[in-house]
PDBQT receptor file of N, H, CA, C and O in Angstrom, charges set to zero:
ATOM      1  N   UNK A   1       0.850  -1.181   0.000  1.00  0.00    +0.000 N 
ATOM      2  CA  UNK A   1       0.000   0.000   0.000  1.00  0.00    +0.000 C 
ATOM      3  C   UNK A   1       0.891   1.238   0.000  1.00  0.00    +0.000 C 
ATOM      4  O   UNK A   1       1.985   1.236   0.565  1.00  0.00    +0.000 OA
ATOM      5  N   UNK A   2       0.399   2.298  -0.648  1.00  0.00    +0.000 N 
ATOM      6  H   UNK A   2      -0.489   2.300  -1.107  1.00  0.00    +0.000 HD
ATOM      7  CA  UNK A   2       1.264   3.478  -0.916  1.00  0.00    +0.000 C 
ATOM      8  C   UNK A   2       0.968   4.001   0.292  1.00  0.00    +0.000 C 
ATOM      9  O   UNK A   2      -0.002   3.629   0.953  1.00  0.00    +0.000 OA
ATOM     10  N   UNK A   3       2.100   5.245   0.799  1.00  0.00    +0.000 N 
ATOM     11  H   UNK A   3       2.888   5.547   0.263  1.00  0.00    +0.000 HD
ATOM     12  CA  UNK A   3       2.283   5.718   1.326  1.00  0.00    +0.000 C 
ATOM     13  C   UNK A   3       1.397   7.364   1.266  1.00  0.00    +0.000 C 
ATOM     14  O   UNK A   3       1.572   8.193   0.373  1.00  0.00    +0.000 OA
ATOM     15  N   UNK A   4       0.520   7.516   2.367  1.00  0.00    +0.000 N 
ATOM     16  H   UNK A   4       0.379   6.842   3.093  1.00  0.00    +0.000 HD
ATOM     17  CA  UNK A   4      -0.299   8.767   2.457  1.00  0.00    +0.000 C 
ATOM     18  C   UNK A   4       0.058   9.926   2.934  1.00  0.00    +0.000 C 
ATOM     19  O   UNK A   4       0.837   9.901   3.886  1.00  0.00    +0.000 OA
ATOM     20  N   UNK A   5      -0.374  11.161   2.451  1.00  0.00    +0.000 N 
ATOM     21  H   UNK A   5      -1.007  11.181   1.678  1.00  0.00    +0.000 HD
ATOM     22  CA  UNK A   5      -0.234  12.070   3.322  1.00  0.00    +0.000 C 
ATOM     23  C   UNK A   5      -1.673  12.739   3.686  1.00  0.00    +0.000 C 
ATOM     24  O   UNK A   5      -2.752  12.616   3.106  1.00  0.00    +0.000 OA
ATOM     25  N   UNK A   6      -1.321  13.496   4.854  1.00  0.00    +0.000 N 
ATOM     26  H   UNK A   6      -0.444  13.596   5.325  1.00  0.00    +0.000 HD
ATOM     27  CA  UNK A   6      -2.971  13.923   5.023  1.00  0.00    +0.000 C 
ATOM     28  C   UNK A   6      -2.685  15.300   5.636  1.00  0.00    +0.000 C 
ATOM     29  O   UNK A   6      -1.731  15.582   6.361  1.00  0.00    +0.000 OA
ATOM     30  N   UNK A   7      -3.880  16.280   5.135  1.00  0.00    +0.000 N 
ATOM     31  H   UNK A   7      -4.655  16.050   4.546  1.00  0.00    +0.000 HD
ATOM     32  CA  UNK A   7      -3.423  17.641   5.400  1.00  0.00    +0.000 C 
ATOM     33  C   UNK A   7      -3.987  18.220   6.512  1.00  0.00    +0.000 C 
ATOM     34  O   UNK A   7      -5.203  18.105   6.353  1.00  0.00    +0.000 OA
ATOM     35  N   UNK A   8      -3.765  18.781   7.551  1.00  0.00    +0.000 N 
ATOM     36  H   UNK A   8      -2.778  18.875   7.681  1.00  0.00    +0.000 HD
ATOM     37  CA  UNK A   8      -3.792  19.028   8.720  1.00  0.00    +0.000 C 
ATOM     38  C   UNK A   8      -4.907  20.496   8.798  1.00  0.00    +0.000 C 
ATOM     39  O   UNK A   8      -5.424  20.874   9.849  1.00  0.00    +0.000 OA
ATOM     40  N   UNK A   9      -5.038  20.935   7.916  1.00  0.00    +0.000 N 
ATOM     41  H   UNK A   9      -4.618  20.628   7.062  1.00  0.00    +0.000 HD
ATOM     42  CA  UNK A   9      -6.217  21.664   7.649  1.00  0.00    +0.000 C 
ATOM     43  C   UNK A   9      -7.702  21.259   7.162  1.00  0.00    +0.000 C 
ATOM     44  O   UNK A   9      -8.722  21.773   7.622  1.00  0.00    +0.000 OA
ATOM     45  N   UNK A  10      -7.678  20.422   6.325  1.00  0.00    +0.000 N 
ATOM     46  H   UNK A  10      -6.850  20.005   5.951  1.00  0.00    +0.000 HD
ATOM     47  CA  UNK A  10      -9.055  19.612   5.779  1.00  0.00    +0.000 C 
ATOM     48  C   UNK A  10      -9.311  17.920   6.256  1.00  0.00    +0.000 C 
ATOM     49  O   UNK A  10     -10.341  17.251   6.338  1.00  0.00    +0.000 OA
ATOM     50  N   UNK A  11      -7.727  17.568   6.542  1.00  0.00    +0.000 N 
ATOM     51  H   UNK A  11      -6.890  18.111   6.475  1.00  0.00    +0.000 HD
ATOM     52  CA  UNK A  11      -7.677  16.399   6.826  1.00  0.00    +0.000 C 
ATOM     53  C   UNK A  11      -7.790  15.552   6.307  1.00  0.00    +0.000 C 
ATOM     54  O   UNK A  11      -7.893  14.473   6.891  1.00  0.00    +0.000 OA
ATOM     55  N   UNK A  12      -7.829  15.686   4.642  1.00  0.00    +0.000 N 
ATOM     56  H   UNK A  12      -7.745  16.562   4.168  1.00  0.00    +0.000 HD
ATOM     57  CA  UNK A  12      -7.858  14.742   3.266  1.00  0.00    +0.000 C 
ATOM     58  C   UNK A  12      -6.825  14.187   3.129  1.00  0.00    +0.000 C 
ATOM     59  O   UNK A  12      -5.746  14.754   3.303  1.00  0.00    +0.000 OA
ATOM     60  N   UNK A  13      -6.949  13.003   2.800  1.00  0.00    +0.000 N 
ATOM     61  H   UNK A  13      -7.825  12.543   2.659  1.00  0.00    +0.000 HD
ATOM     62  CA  UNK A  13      -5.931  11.896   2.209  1.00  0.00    +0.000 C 
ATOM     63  C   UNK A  13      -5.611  11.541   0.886  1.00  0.00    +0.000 C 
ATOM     64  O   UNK A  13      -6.271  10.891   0.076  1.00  0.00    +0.000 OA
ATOM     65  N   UNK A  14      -3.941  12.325   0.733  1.00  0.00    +0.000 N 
ATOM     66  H   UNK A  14      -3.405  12.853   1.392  1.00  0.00    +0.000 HD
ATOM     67  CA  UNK A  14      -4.161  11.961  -0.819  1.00  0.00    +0.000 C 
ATOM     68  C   UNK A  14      -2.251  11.173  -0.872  1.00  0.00    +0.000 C 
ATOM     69  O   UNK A  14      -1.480  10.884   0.043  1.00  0.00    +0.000 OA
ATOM     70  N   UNK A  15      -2.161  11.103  -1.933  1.00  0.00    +0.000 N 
ATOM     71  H   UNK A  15      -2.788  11.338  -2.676  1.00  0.00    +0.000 HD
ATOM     72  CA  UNK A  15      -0.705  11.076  -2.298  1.00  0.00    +0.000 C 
ATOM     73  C   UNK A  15       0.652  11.899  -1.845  1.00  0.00    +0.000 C 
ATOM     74  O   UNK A  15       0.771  13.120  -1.740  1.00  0.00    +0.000 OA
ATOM     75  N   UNK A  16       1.732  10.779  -1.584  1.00  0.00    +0.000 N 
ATOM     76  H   UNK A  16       1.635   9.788  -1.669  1.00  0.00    +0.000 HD
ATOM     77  CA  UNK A  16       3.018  11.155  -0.732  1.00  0.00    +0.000 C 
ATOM     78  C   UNK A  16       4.042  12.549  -2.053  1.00  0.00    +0.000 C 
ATOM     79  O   UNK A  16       5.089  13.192  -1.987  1.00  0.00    +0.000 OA
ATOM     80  N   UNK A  17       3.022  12.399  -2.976  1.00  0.00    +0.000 N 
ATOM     81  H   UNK A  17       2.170  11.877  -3.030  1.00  0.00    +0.000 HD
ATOM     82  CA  UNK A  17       4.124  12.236  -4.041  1.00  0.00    +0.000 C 
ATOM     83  C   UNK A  17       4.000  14.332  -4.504  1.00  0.00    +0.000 C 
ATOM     84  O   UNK A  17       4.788  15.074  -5.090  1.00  0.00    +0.000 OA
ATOM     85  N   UNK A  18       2.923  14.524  -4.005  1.00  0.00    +0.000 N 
ATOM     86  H   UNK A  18       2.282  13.921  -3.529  1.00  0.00    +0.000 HD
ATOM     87  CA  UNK A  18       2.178  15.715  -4.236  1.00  0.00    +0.000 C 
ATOM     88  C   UNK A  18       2.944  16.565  -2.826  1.00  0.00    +0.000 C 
ATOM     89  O   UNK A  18       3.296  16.158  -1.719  1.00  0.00    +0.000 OA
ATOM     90  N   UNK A  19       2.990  17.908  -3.484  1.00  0.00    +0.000 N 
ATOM     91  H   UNK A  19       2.704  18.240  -4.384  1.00  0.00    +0.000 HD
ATOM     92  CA  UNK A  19       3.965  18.885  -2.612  1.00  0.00    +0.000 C 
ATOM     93  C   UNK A  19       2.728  19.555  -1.330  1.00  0.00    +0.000 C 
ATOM     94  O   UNK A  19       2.902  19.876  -0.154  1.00  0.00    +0.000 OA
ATOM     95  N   UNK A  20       1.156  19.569  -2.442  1.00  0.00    +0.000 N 
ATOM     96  H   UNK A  20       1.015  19.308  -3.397  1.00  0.00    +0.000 HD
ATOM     97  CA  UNK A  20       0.219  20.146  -1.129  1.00  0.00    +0.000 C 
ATOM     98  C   UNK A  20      -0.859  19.250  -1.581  1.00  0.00    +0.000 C 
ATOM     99  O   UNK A  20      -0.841  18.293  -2.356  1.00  0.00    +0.000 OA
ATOM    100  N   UNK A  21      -1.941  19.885  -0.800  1.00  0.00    +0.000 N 
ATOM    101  H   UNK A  21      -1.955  20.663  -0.171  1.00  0.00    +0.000 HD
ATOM    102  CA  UNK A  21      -3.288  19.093  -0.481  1.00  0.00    +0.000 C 
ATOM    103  C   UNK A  21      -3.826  19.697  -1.801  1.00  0.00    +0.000 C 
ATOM    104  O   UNK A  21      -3.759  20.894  -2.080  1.00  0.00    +0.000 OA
ATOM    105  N   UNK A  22      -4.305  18.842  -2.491  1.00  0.00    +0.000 N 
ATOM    106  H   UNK A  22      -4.359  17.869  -2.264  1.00  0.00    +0.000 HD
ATOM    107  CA  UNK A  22      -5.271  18.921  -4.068  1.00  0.00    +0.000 C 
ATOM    108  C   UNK A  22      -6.239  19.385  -3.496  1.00  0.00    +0.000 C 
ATOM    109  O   UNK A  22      -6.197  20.560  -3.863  1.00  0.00    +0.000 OA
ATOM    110  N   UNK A  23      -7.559  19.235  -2.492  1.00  0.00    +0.000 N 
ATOM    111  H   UNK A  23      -7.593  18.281  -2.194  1.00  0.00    +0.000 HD
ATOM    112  CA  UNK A  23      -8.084  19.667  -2.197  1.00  0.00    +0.000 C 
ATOM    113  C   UNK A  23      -8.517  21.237  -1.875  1.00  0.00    +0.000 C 
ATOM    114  O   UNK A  23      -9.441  21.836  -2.427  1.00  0.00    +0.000 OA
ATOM    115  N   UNK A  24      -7.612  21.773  -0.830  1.00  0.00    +0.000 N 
ATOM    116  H   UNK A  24      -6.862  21.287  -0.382  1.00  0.00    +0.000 HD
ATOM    117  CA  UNK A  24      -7.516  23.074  -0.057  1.00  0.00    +0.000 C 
ATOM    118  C   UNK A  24      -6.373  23.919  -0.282  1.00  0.00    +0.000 C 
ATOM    119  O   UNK A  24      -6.380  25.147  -0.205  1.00  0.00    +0.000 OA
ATOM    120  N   UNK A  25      -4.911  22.827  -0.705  1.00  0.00    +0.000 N 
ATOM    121  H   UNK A  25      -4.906  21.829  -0.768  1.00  0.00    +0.000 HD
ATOM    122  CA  UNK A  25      -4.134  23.311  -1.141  1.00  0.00    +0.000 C 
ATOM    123  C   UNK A  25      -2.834  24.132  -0.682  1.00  0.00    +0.000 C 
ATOM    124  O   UNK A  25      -1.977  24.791  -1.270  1.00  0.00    +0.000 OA
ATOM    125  N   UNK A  26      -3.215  23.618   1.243  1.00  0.00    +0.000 N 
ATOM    126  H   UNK A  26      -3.911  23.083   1.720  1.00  0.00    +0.000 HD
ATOM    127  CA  UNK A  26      -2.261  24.041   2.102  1.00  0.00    +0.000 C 
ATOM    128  C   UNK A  26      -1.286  23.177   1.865  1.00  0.00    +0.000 C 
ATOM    129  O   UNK A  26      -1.374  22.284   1.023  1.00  0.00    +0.000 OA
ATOM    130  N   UNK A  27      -0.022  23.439   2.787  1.00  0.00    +0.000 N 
ATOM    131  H   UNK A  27       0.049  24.165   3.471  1.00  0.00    +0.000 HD
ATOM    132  CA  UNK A  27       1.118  22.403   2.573  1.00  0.00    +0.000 C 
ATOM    133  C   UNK A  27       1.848  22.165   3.937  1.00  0.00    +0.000 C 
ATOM    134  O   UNK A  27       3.063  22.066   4.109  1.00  0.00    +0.000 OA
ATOM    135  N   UNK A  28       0.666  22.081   5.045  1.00  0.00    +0.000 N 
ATOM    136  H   UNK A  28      -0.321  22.161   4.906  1.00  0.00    +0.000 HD
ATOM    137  CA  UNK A  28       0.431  21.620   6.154  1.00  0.00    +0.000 C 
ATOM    138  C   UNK A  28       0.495  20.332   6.595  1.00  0.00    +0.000 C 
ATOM    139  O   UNK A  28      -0.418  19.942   7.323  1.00  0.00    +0.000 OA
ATOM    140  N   UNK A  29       1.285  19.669   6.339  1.00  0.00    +0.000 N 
ATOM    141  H   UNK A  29       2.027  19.985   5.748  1.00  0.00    +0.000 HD
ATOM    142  CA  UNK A  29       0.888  17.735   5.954  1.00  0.00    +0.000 C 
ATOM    143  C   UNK A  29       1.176  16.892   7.643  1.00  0.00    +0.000 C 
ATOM    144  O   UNK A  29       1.429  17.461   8.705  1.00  0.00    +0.000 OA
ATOM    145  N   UNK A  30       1.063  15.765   7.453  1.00  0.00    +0.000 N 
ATOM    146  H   UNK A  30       0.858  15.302   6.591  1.00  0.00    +0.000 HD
ATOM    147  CA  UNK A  30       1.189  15.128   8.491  1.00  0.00    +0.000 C 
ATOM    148  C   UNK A  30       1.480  13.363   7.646  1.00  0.00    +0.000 C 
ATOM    149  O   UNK A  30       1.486  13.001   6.470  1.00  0.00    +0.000 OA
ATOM    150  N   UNK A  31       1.612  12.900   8.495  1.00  0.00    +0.000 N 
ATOM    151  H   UNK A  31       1.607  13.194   9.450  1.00  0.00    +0.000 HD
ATOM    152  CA  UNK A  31       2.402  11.005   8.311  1.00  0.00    +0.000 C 
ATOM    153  C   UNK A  31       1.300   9.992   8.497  1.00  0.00    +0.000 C 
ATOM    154  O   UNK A  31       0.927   8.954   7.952  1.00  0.00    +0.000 OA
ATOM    155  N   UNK A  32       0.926  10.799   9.566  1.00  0.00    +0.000 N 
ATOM    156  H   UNK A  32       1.229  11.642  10.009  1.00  0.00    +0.000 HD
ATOM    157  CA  UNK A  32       0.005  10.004  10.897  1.00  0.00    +0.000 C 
ATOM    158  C   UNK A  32      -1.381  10.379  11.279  1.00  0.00    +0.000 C 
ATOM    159  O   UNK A  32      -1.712  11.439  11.811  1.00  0.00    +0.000 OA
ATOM    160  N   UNK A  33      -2.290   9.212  10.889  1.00  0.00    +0.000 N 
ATOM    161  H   UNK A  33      -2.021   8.351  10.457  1.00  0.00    +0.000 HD
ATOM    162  CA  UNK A  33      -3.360   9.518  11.265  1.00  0.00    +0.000 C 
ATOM    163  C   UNK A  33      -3.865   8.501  12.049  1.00  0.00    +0.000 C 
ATOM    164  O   UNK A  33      -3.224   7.453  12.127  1.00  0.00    +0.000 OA
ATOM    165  N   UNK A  34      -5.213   8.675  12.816  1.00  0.00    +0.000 N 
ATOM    166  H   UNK A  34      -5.733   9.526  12.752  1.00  0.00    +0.000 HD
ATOM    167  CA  UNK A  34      -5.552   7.490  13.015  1.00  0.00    +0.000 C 
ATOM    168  C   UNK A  34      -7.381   7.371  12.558  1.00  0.00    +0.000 C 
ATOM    169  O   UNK A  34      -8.041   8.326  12.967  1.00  0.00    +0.000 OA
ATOM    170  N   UNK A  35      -7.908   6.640  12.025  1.00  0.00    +0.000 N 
ATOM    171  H   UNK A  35      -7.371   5.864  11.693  1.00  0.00    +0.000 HD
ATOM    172  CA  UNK A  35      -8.739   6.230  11.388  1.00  0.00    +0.000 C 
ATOM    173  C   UNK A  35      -9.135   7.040   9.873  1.00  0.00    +0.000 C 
ATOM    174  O   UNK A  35      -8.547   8.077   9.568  1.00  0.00    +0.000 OA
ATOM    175  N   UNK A  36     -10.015   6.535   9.137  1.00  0.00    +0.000 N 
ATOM    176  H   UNK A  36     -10.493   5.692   9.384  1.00  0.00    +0.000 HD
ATOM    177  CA  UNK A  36     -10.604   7.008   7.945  1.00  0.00    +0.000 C 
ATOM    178  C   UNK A  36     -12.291   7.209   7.569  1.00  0.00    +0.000 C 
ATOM    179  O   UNK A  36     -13.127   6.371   7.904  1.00  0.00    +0.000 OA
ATOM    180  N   UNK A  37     -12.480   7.917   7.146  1.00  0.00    +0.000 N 
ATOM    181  H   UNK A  37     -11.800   8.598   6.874  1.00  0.00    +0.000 HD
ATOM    182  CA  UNK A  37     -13.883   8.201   6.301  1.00  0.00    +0.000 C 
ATOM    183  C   UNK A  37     -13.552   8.186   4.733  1.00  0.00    +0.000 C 
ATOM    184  O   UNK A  37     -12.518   8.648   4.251  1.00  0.00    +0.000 OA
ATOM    185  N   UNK A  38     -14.583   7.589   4.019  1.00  0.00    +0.000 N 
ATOM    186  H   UNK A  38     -15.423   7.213   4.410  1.00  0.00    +0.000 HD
ATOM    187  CA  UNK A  38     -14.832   7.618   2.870  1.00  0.00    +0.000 C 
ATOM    188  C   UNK A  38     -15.836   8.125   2.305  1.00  0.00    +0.000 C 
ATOM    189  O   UNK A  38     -16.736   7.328   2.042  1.00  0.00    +0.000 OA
ATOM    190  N   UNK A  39     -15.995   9.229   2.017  1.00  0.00    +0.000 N 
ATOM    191  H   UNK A  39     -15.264   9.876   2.231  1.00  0.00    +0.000 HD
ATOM    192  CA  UNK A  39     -17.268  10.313   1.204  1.00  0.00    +0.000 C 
ATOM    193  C   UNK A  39     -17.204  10.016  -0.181  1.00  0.00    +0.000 C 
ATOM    194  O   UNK A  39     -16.218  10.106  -0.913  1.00  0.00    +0.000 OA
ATOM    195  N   UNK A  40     -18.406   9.635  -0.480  1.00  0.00    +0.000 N 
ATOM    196  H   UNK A  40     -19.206   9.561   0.115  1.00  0.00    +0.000 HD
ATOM    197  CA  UNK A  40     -18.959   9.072  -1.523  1.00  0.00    +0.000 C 
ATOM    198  C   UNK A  40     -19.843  10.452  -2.577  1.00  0.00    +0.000 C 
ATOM    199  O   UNK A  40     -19.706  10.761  -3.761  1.00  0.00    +0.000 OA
ATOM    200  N   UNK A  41     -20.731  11.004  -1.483  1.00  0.00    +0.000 N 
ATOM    201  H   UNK A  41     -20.842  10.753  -0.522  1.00  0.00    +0.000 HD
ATOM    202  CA  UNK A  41     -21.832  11.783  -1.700  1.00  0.00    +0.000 C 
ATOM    203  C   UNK A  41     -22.030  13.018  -0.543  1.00  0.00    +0.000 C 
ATOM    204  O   UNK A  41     -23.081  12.936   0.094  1.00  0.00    +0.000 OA
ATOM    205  N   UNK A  42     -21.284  13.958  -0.264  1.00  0.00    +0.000 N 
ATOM    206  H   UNK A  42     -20.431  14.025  -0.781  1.00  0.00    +0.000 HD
ATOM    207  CA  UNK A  42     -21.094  14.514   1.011  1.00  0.00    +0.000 C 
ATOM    208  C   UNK A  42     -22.354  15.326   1.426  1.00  0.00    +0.000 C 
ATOM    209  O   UNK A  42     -22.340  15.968   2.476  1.00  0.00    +0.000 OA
ATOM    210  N   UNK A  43     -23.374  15.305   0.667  1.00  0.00    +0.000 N 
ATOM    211  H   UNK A  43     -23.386  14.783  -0.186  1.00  0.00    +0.000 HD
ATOM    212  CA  UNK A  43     -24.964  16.057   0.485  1.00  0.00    +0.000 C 
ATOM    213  C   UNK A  43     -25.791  14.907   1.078  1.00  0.00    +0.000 C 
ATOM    214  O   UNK A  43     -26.679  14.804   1.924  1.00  0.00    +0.000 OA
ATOM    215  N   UNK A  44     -25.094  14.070   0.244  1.00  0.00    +0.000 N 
ATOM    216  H   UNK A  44     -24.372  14.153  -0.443  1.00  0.00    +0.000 HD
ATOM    217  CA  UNK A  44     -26.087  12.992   1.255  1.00  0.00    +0.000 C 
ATOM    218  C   UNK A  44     -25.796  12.339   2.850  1.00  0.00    +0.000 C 
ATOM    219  O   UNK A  44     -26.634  12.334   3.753  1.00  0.00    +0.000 OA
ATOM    220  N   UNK A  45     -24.483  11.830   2.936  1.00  0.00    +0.000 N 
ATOM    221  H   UNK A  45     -23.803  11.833   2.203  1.00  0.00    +0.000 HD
ATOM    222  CA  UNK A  45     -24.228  11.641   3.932  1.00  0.00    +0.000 C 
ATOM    223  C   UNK A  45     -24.125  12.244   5.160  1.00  0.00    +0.000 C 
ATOM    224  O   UNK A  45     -23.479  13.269   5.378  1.00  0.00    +0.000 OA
ATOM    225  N   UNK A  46     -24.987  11.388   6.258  1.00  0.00    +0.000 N 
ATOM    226  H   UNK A  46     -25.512  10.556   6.081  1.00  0.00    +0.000 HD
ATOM    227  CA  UNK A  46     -24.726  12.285   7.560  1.00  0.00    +0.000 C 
ATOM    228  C   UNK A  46     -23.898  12.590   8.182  1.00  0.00    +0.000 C 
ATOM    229  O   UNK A  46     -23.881  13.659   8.792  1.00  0.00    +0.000 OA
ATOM    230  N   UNK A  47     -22.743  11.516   8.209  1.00  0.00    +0.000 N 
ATOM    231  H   UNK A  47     -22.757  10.648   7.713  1.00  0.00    +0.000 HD
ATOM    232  CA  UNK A  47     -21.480  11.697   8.767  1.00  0.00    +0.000 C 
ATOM    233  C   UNK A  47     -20.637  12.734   8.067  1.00  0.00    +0.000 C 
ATOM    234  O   UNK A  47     -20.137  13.470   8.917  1.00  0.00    +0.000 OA
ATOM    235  N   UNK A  48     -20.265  13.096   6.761  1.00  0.00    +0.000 N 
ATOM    236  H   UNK A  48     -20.672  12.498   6.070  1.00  0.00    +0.000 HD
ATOM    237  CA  UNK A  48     -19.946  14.012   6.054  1.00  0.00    +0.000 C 
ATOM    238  C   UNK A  48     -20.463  15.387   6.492  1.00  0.00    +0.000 C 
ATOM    239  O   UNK A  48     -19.577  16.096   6.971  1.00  0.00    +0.000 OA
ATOM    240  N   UNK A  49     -21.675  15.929   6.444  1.00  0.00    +0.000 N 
ATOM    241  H   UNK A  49     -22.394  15.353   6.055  1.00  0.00    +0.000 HD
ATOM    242  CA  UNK A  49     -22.568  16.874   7.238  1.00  0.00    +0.000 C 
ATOM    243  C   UNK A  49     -22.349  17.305   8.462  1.00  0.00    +0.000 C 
ATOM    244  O   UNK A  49     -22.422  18.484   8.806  1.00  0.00    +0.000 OA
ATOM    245  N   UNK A  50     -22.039  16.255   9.261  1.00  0.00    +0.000 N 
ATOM    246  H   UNK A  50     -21.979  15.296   8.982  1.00  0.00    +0.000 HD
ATOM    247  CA  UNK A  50     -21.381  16.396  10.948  1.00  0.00    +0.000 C 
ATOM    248  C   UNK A  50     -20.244  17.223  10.961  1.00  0.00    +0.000 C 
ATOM    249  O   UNK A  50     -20.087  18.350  11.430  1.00  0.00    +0.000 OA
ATOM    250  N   UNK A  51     -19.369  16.362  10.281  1.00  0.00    +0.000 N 
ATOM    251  H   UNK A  51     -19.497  15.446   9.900  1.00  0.00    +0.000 HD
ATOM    252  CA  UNK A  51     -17.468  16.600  10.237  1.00  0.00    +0.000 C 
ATOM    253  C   UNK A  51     -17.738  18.196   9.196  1.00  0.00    +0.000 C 
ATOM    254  O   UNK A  51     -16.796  18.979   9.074  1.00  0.00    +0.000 OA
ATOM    255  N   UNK A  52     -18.407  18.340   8.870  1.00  0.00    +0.000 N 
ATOM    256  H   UNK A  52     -19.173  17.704   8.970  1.00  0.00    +0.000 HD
ATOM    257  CA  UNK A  52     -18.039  19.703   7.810  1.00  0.00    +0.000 C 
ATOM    258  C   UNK A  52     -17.689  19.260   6.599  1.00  0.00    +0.000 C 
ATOM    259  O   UNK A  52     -17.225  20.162   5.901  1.00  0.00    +0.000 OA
ATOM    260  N   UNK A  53     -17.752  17.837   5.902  1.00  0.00    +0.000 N 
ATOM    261  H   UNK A  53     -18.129  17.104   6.469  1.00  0.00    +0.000 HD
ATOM    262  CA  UNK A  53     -16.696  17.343   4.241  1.00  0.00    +0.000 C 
ATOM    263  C   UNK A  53     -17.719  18.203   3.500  1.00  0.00    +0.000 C 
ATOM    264  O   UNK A  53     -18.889  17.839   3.613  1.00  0.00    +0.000 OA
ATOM    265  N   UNK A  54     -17.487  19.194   2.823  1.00  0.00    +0.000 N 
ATOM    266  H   UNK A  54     -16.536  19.490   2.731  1.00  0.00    +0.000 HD
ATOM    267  CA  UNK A  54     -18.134  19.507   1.379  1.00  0.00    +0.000 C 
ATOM    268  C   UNK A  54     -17.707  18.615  -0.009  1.00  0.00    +0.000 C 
ATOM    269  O   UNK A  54     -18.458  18.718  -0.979  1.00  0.00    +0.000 OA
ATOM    270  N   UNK A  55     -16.560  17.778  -0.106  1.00  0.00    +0.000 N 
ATOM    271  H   UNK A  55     -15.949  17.694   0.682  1.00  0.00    +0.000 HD
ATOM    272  CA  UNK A  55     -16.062  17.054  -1.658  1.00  0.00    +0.000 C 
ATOM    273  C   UNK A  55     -15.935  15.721  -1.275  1.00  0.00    +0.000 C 
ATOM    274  O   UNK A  55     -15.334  15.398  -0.250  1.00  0.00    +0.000 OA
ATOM    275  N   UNK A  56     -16.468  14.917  -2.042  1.00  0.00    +0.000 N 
ATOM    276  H   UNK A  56     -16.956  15.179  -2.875  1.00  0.00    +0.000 HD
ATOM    277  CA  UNK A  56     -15.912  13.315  -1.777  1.00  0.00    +0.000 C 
ATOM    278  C   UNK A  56     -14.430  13.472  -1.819  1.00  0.00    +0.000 C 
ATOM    279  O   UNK A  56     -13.811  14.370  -2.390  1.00  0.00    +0.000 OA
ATOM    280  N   UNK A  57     -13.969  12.520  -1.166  1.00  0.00    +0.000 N 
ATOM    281  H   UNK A  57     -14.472  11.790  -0.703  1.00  0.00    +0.000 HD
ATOM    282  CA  UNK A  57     -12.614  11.930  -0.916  1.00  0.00    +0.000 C 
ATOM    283  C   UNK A  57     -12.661  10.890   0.537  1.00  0.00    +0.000 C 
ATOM    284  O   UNK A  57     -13.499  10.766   1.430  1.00  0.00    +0.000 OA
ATOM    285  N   UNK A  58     -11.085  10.119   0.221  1.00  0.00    +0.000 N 
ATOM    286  H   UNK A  58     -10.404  10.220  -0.504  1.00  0.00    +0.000 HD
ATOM    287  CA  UNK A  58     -11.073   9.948   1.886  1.00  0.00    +0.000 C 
ATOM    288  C   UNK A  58     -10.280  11.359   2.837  1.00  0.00    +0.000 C 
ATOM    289  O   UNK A  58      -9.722  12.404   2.504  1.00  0.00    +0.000 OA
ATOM    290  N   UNK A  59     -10.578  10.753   4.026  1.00  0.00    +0.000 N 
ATOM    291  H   UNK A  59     -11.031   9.904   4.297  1.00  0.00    +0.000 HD
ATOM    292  CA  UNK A  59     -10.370  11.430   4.954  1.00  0.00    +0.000 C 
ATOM    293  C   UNK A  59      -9.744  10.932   6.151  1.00  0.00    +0.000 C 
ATOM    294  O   UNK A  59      -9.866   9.734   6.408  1.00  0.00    +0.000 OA
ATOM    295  N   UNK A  60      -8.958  11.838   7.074  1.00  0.00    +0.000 N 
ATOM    296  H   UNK A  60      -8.859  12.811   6.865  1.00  0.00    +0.000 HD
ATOM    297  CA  UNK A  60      -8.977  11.206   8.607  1.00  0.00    +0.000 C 
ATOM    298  C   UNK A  60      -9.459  11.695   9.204  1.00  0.00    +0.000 C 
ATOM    299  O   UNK A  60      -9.651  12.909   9.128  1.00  0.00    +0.000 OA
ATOM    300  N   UNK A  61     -10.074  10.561  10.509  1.00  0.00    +0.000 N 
ATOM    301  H   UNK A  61      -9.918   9.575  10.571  1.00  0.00    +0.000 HD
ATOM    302  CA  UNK A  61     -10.608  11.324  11.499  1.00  0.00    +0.000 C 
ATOM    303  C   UNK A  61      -9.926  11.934  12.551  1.00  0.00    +0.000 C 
ATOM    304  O   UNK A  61     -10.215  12.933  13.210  1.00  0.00    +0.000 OA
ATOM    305  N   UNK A  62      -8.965  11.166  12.604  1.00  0.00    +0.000 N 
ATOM    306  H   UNK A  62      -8.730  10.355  12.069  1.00  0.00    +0.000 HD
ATOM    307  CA  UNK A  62      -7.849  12.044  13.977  1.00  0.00    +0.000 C 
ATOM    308  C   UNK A  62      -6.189  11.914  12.770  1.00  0.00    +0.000 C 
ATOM    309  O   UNK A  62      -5.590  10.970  12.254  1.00  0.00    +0.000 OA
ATOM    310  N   UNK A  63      -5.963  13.820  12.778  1.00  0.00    +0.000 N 
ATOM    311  H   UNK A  63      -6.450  14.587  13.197  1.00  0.00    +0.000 HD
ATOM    312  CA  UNK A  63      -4.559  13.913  12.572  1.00  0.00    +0.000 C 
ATOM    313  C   UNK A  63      -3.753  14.274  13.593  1.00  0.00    +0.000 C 
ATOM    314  O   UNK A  63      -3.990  15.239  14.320  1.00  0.00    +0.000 OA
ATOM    315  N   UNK A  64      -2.207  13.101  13.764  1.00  0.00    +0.000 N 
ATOM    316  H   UNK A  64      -2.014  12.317  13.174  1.00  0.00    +0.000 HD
ATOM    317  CA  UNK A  64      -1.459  14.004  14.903  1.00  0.00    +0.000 C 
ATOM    318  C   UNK A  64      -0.106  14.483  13.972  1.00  0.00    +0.000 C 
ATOM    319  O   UNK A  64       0.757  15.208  14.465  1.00  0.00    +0.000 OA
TER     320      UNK A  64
């Protein structure tokens, strides 16, 4: 499995290989997370709605 990074502002999970977050576009990153969400439909989903996700992607739920 490739290696993630996740951005400490939106908390999206994307590729090690990328300098910032595709998403938001900070360059705030982190190594380490601990768990994930997967947004499919972020209009529909409740959990998405809770956390604040406006765009599908994955996500973490806790960045340290």
């Amino acid at each position: 499995m490739a290696k993630k990074k996740v951005c400490k502002s939106c908390r999206a999970l994307y590729d090690a290989g990328l300098a910032e977050c595709p998403l938001c576009g900070s360059n705030q990153t982190a190594t380490s997370s601990h768990g994930r969400i997967y947004v499919s439909d972020p209009e529909k989903s409740f959990v998405a709605q809770q956390v604040g996700i406006k765009r599908a992607g994955e996500y973490a739920i806790k960045v340290r």
